[in-house]
KOLGU-4560 file (N, C-alpha, C; in nm, 3 decimals, padded with zeros to 5 digits):
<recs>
<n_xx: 06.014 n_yy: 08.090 n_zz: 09.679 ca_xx: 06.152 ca_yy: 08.137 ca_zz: 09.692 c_xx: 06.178 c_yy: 08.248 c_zz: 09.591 mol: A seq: 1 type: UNK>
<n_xx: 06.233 n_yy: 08.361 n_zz: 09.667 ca_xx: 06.349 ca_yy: 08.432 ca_zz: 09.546 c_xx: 06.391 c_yy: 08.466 c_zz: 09.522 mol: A seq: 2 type: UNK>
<n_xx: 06.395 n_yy: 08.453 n_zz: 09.367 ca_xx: 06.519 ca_yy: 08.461 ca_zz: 09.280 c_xx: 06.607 c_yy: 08.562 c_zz: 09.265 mol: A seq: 3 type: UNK>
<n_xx: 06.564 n_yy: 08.674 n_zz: 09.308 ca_xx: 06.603 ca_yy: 08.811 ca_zz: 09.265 c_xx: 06.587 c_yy: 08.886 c_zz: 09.432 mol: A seq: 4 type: UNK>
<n_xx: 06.670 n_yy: 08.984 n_zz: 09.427 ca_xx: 06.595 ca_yy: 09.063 ca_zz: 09.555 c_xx: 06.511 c_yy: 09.135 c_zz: 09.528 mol: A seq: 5 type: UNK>
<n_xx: 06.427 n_yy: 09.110 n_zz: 09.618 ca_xx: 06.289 ca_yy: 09.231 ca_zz: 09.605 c_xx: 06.309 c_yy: 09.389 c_zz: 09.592 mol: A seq: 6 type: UNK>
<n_xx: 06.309 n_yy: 09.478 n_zz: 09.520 ca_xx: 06.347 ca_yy: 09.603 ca_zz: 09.550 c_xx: 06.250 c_yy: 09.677 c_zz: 09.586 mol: A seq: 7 type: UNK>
<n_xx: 06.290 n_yy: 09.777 n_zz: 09.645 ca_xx: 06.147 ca_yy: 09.861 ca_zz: 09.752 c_xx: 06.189 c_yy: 10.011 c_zz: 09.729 mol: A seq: 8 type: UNK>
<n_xx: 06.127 n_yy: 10.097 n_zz: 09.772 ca_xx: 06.186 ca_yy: 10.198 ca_zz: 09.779 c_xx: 06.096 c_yy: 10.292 c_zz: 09.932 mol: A seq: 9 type: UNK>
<n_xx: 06.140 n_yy: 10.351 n_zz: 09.984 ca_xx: 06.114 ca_yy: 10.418 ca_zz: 10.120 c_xx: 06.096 c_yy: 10.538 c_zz: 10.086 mol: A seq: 10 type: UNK>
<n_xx: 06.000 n_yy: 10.605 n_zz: 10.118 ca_xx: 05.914 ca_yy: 10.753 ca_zz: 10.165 c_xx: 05.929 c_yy: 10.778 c_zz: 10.279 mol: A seq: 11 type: UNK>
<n_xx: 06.007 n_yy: 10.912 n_zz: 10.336 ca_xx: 06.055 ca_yy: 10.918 ca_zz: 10.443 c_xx: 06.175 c_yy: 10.843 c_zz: 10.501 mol: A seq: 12 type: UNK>
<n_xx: 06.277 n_yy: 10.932 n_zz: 10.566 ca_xx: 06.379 ca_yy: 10.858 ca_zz: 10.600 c_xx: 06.395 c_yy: 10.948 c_zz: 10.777 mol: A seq: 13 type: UNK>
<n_xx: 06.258 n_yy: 10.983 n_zz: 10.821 ca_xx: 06.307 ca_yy: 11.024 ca_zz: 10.975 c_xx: 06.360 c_yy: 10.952 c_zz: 11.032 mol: A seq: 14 type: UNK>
<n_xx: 06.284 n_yy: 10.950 n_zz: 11.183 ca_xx: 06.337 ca_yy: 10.897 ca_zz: 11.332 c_xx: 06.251 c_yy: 10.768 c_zz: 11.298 mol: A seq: 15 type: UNK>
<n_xx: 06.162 n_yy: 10.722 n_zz: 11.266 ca_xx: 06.091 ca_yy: 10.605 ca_zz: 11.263 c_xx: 06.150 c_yy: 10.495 c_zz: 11.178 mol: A seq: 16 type: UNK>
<n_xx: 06.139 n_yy: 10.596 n_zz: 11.021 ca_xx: 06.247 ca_yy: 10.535 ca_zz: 10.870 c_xx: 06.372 c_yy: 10.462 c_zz: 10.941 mol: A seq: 17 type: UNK>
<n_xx: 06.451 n_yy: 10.579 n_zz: 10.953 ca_xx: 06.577 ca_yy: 10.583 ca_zz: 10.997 c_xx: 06.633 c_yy: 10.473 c_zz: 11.112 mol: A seq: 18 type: UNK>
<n_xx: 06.488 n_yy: 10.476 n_zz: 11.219 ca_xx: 06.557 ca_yy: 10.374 ca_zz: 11.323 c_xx: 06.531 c_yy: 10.242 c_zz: 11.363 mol: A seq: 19 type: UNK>
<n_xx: 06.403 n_yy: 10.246 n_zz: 11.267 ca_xx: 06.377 ca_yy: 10.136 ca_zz: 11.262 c_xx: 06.345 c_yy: 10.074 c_zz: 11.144 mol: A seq: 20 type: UNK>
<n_xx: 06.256 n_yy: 10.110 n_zz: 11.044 ca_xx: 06.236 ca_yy: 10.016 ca_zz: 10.883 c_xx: 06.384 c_yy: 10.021 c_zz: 10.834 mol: A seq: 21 type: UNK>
<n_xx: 06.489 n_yy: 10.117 n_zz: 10.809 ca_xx: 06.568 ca_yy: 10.105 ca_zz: 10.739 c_xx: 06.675 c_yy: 09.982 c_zz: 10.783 mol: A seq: 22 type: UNK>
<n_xx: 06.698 n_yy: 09.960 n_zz: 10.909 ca_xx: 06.799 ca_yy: 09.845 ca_zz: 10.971 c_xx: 06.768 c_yy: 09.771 c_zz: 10.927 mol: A seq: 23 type: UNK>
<n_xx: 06.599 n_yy: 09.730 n_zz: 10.959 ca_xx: 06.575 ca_yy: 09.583 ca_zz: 10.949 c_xx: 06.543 c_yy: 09.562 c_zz: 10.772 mol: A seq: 24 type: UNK>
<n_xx: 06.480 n_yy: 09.660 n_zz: 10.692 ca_xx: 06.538 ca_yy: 09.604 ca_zz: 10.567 c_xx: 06.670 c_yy: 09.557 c_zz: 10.490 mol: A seq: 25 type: UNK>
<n_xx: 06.734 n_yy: 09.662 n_zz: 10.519 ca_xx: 06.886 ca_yy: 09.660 ca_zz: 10.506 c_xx: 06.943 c_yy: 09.502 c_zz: 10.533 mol: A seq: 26 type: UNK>
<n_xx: 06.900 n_yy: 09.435 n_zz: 10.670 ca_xx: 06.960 ca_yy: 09.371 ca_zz: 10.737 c_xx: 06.917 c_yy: 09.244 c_zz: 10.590 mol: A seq: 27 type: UNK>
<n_xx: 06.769 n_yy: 09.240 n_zz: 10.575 ca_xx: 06.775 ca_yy: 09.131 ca_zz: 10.490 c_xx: 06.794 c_yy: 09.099 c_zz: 10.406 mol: A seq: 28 type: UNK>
<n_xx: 06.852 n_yy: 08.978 n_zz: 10.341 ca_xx: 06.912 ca_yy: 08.957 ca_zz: 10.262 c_xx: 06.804 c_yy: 08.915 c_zz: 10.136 mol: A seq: 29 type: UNK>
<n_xx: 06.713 n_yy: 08.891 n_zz: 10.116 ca_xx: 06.636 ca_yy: 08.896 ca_zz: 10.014 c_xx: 06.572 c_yy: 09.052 c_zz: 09.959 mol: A seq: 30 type: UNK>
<n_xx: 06.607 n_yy: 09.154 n_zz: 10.010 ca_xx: 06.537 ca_yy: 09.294 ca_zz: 09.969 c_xx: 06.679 c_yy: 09.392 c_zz: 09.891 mol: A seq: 31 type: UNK>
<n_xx: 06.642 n_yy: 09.476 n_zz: 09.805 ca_xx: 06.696 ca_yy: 09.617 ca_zz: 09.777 c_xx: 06.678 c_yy: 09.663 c_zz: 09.791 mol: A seq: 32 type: UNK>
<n_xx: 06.729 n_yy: 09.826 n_zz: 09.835 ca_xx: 06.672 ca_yy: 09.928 ca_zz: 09.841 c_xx: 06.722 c_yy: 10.083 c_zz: 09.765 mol: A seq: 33 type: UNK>
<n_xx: 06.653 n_yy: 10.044 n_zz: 09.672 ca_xx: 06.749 ca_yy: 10.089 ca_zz: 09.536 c_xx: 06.693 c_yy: 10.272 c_zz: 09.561 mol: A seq: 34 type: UNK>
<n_xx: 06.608 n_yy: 10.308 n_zz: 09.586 ca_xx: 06.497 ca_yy: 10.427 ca_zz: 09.602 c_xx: 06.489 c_yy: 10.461 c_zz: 09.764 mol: A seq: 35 type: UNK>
<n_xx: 06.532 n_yy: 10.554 n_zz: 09.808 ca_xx: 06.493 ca_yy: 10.699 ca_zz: 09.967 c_xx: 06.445 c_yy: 10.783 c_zz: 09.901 mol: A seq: 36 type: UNK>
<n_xx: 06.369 n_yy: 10.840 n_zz: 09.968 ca_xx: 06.323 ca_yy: 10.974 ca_zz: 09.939 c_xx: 06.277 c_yy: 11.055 c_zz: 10.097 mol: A seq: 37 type: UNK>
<n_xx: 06.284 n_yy: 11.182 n_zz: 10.095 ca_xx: 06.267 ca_yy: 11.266 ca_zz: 10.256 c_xx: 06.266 c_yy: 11.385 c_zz: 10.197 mol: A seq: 38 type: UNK>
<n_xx: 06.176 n_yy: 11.496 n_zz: 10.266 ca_xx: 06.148 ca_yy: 11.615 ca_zz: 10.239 c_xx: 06.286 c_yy: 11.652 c_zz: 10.311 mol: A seq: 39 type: UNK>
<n_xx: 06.366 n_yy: 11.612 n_zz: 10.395 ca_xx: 06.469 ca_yy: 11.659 ca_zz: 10.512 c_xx: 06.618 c_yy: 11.614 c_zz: 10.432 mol: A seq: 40 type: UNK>
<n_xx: 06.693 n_yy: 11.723 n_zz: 10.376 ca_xx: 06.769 ca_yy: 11.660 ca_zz: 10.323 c_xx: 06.935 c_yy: 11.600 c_zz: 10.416 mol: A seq: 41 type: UNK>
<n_xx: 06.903 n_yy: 11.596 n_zz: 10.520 ca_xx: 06.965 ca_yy: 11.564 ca_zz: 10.587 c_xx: 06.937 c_yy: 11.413 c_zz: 10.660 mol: A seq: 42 type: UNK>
<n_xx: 06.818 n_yy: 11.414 n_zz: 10.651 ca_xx: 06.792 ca_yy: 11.238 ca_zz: 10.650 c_xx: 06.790 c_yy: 11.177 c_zz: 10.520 mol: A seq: 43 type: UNK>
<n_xx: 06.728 n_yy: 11.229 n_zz: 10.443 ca_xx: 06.793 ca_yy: 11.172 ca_zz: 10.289 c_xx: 06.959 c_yy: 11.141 c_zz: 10.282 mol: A seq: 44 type: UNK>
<n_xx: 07.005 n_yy: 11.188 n_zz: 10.280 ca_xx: 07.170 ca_yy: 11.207 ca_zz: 10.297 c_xx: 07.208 c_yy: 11.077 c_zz: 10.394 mol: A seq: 45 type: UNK>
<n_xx: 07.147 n_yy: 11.065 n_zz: 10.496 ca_xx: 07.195 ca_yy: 10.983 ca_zz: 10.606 c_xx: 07.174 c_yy: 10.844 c_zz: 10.562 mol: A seq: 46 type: UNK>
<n_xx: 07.033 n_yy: 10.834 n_zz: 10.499 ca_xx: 06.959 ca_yy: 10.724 ca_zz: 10.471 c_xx: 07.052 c_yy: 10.669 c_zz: 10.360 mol: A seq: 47 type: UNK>
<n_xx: 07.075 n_yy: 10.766 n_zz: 10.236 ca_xx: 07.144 ca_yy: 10.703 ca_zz: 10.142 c_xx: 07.284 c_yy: 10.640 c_zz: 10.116 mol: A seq: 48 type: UNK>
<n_xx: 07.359 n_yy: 10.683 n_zz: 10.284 ca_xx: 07.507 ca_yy: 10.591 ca_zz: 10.316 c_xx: 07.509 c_yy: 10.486 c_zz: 10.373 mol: A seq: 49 type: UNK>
<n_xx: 07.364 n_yy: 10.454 n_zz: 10.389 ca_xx: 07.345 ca_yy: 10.342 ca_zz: 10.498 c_xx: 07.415 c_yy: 10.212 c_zz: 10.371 mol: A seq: 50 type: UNK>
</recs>
């Protein structure tokens, strides 16, 4: 079990990032996602209001 949330951080925030890893991390409740990063600063941007 744990104690803490796991924190992660994501490389890339495209169409793949974006439509699919980011929901389903987001969604769970044991993870953070304290760290995005994207060469595209317009998915960066998107990623980081999620």
């Amino acid at each position: 079990m744990i104690t803490r949330p796991l924190r992660i951080g994501v490389v890339g925030c495209g169409n793949i990032g974006a439509g699919s890893h980011l929901p389903t991390w987001l969604a769970h409740p044991e993870l953070a996602l304290p760290a995005r990063s994207s060469i595209h600063r317009g998915a960066l941007y998107s990623a980081a209001t999620r």
